[in-house]
N, C-alpha and C positions, 0 to 999 in steps of 0.2 A: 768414351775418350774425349769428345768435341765439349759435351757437358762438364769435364774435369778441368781442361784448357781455358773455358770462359770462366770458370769459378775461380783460376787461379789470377787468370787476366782482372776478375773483377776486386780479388785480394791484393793486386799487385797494384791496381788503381789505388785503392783506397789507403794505402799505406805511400802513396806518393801522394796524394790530397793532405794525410795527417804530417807527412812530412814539410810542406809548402807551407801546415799553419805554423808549423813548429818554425821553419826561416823565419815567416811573417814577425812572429812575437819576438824571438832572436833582434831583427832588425827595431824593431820598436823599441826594445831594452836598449841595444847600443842608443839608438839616438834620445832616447831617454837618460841614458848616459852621460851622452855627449852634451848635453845638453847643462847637467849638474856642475861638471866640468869648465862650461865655460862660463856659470857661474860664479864659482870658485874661483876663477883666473882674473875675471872680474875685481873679486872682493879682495882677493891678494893685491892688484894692481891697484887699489883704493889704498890700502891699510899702506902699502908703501907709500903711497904719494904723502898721505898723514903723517908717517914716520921722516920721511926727508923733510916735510915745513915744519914740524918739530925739531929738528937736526939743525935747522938752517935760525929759526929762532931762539935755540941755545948758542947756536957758535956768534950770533949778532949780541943779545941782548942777555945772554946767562940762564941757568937755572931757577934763579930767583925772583923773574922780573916779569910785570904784568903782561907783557907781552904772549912770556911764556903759558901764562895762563889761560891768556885769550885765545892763544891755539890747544888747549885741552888738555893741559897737563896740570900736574899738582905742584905748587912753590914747592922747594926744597924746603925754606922755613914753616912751612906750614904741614911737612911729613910729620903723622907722629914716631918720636924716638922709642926707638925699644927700651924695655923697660925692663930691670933686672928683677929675679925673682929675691925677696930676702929670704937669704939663711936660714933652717929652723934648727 
């Protein structure tokens, strides 16, 4: 009976060790996660800053004007226009 008690104590160990990696890697996911995350929040708050001095250089200087270009955009005159397909 004593020997059945420790074999189960030894099964009940070993299943709270695999348990504790299983948190362990758990927690490294999230913060691995968390981590992409605030990457991302990063690059969003980039790409907005971009968009508003482009915002702020069309409402000063226009869609057309070197300015606009100089902050990374394409002249309106210089988009190419669509181009209709002819008839057959």
């Amino acid at each position: 009976m004593v020997a059945k008690a420790k074999a189960m104590v030894a099964k009940a160990k070993a299943m709270v060790a695999k348990a504790k990696a299983m948190v362990a890697k758990a927690k490294a996911m999230v913060a691995k996660a968390e981590a992409m995350v605030a990457k991302a929040e990063a690059m969003v708050a980039k790409a907005e800053a971009m968009v508003a001095k482009a915002e702020a250089v069309v409402a000063k200087y226009g869609k057309d004007s070197d300015e606009y270009e100089k902050a990374g955009a394409v002249k309106k005159s210089e988009k190419k226009k669509p181009q209709r397909k002819p008839k057959s």
